[in-house]
C-alpha positions as CSV (number, residue, x, y, z in Angstrom):
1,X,-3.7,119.4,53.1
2,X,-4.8,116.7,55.3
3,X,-2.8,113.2,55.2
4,X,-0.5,114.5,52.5
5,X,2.5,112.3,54.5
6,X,0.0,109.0,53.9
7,X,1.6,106.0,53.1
8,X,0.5,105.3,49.2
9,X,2.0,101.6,49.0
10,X,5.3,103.1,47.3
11,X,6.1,101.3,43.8
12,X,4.8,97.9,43.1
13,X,6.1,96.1,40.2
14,X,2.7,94.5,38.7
15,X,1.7,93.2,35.1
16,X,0.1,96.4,34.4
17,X,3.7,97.8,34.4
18,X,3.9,96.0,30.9
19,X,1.2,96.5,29.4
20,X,1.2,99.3,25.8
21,X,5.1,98.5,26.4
22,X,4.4,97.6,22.4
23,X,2.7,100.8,21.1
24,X,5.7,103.1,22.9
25,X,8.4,101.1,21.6
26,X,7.0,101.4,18.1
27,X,6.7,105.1,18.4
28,X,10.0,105.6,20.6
29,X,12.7,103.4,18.7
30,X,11.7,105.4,15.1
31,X,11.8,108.5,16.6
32,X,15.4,107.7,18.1
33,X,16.8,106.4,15.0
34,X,15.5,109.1,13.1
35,X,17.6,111.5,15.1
36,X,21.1,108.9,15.5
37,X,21.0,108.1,11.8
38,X,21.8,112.1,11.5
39,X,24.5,112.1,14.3
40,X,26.1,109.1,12.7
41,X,26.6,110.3,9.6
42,X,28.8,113.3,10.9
43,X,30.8,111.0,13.0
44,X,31.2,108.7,9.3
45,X,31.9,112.3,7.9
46,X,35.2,112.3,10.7
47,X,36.3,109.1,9.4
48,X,36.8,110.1,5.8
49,X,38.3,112.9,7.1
50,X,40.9,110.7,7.5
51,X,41.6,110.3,3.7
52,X,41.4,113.9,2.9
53,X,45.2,115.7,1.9
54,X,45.2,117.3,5.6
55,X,43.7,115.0,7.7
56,X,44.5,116.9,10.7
57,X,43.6,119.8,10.3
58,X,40.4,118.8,8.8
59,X,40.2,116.5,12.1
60,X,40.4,119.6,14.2
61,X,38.0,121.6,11.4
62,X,35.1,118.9,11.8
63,X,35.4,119.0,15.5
64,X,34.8,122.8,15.3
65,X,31.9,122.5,12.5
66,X,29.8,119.8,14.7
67,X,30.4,122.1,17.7
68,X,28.9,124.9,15.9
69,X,26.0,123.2,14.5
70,X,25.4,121.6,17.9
71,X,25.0,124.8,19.1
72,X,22.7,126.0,16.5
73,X,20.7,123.2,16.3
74,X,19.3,123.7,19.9
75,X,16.8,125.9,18.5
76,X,15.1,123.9,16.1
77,X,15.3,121.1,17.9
78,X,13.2,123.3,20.5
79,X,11.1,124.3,18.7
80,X,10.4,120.5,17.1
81,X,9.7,119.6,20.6
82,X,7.0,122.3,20.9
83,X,5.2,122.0,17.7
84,X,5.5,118.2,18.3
85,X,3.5,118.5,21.8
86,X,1.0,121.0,20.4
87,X,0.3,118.9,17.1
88,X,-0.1,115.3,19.3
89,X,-2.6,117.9,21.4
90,X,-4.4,119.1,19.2
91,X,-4.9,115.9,17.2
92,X,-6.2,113.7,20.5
93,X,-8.4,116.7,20.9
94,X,-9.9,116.3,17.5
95,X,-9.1,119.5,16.0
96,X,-7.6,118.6,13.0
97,X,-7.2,122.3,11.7
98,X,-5.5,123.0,14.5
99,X,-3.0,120.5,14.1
100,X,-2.7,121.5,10.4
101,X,-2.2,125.3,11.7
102,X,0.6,124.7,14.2
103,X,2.4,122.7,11.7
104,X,2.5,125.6,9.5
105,X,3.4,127.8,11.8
106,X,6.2,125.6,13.1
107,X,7.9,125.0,9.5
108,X,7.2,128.8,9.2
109,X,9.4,129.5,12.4
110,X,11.7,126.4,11.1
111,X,12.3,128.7,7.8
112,X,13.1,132.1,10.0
113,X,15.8,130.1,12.3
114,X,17.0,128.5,9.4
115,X,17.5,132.2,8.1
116,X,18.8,133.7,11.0
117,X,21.2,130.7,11.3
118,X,22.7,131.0,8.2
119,X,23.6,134.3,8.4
120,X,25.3,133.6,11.3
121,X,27.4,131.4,10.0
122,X,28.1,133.7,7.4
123,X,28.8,137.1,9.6
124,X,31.7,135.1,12.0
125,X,33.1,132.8,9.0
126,X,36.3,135.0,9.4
127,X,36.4,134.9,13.3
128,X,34.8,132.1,14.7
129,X,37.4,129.3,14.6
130,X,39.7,131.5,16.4
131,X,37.5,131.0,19.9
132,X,39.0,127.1,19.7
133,X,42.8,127.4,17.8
134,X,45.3,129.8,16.4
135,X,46.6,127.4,13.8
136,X,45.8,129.4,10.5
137,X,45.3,125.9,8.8
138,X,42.1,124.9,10.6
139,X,40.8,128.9,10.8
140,X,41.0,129.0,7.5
141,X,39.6,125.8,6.5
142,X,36.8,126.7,9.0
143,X,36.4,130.0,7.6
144,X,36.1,128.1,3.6
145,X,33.4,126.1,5.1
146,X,31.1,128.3,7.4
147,X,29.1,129.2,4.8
148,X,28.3,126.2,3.3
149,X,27.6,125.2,7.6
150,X,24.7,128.2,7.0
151,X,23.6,126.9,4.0
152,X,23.0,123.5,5.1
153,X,20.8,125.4,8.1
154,X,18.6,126.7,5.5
155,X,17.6,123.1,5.2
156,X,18.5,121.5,8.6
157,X,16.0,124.1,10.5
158,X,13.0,123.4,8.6
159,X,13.4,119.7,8.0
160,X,14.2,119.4,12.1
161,X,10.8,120.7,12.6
162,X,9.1,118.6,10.2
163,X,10.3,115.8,12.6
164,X,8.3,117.6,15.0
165,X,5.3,117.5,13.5
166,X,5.4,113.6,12.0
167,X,6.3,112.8,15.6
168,X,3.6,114.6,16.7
169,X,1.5,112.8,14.3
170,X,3.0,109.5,15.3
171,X,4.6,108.8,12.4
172,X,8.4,108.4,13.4
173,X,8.6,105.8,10.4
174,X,8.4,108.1,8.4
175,X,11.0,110.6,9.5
176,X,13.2,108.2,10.3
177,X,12.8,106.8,6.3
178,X,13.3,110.2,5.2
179,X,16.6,111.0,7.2
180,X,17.8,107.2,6.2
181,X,17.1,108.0,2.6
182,X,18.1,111.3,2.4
183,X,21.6,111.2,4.1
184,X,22.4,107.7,3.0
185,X,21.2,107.6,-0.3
186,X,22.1,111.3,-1.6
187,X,23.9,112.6,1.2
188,X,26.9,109.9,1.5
189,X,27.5,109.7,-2.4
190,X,27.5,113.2,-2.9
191,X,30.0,113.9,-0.4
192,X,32.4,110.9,-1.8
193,X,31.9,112.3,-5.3
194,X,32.6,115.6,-4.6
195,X,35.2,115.6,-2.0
196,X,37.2,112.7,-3.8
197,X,36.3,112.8,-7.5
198,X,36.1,116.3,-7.8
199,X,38.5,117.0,-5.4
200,X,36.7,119.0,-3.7
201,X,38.8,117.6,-0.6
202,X,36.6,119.0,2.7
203,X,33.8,121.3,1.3
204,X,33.1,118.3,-1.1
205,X,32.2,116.3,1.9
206,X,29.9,119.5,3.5
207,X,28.4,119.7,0.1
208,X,26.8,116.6,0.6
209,X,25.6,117.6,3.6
210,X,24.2,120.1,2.3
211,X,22.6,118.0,-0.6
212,X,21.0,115.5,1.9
213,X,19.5,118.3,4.2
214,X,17.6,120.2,1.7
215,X,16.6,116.6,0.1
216,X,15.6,115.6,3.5
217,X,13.8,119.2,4.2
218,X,11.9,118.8,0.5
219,X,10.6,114.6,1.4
220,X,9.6,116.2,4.8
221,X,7.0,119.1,3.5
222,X,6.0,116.4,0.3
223,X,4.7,114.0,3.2
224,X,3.2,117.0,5.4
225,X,1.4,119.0,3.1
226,X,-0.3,115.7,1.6
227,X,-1.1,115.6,5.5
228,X,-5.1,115.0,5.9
229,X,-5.2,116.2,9.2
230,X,-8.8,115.0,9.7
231,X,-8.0,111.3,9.1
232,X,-4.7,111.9,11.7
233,X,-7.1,112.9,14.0
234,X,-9.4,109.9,13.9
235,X,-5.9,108.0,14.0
236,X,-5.4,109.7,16.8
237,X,-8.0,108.7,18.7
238,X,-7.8,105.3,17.9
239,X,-4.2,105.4,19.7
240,X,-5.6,106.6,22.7
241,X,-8.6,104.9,22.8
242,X,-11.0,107.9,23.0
243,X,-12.8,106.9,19.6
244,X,-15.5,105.4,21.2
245,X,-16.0,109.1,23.2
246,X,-16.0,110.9,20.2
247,X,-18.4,108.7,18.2
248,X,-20.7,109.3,20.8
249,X,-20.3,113.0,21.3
250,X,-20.8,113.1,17.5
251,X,-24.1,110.9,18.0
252,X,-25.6,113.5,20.8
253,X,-24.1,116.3,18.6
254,X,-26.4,115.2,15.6
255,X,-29.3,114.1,17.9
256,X,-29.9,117.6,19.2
257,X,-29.6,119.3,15.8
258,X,-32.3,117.0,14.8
């Protein structure tokens, strides 16, 4: 442990402090609007609130709702984390079945929380909104909506994960096209149809979330099982310049075998 206290310079503000800036950005600004175009839409979901026939209880309702599917969605979005790391590893490794197995796994694990979740939401529909409020208003509206709250898990769990694994992949575009498509495009007009047109007044409006998770969930696993993991990999390497290593390791590799 010998010159541990050594003076190393401290932090020097250099060129190389800039340089790849590019490449991050391009992987770091999808993968952050995939996740805000999500959040956004629930805070646009608040606003039409607004317009509903009992705007404040279904104010108070919403608040309730995003708390509870704040809470749930910690675990997915663990677990999207994980499978994330593990795919990016396993792709710069070049192990492209690998990759291909830990995404399965993942979405598999995405499915059971999804599960699990939803029949949570189900079990305390009748007692859950009484933790925040004893105004039977917003427990009951609560209570009316819970389920479709689990249901939308079914979707939101799976399709979290398959974030994971296109971030993993670095392919944030796509993830965030998905989630832009799928809660813009089918999510938003669903919601106004139903909550205003067929007066479905608040469920209407957690109907469409419910349409644009499971459309988001069903884009996500269309993009990832027509995944060639091999090709990834190679992309992979590319990114972090190790191609020219691996084209010679496969040179030596085939030299000894002949």
């Amino acid at each position: 442990l010998k010159r541990v206290h050594k003076r190393t310079g401290g932090f020097a503000l250099t060129a190389d402090c800039f340089r790849c800036w590019g490449e991050l950005v391009s992987l770091a600004l999808p993968s952050c609007v995939s996740v805000c175009l999500e959040w956004w839409w629930y805070e646009i979901m608040i606003l039409l609130c607004g317009l509903l026939a009992n705007p404040q209880a279904t104010v108070a309702s919403m608040g309730i709702l995003i708390q509870t599917t704040s809470l749930i969605y910690i675990f997915p979005s663990s677990l999207s984390f994980g499978v994330s790391t593990r795919v990016s590893n396993e792709l710069g490794a070049n192990r492209p079945d690998h990759a291909g197995r830990a995404a399965t796994v993942g979405l598999m694990l995405g499915f059971a929380f999804g599960g699990v979740a939803s029949a949570f939401a189900y079990l305390v529909r009748g007692s859950w909104a009484t933790m925040f409020t004893a105004d039977p208003a917003i427990v009951a509206l609560t209570a009316s909506v819970l389920p479709i709250l689990g249901a939308c898990e079914l979707g939101n769990c799976p399709q979290t994960t398959g974030c994971g694994v296109l971030r993993g992949s670095a392919r944030p575009k796509d993830a965030a096209s998905i989630n832009l498509r799928s809660f813009y495009l089918v999510g938003t007009p669903v919601a106004l149809v139903f909550a205003f047109w067929y007066h479905y007044d608040f469920q209407g409006l957690w109907l469409g979330l419910l349409a644009a998770q499971f459309t988001c969930m069903v884009r996500m696993l269309l993009v990832i099982g027509r995944t060639d993991w091999a090709t990834e990999a190679k992309r992979a390497q590319q990114l972090t310049g190790a191609a020219g290593a691996v084209e010679a390791e496969e040179k030596a590799a085939r030299a000894v075998r002949s």
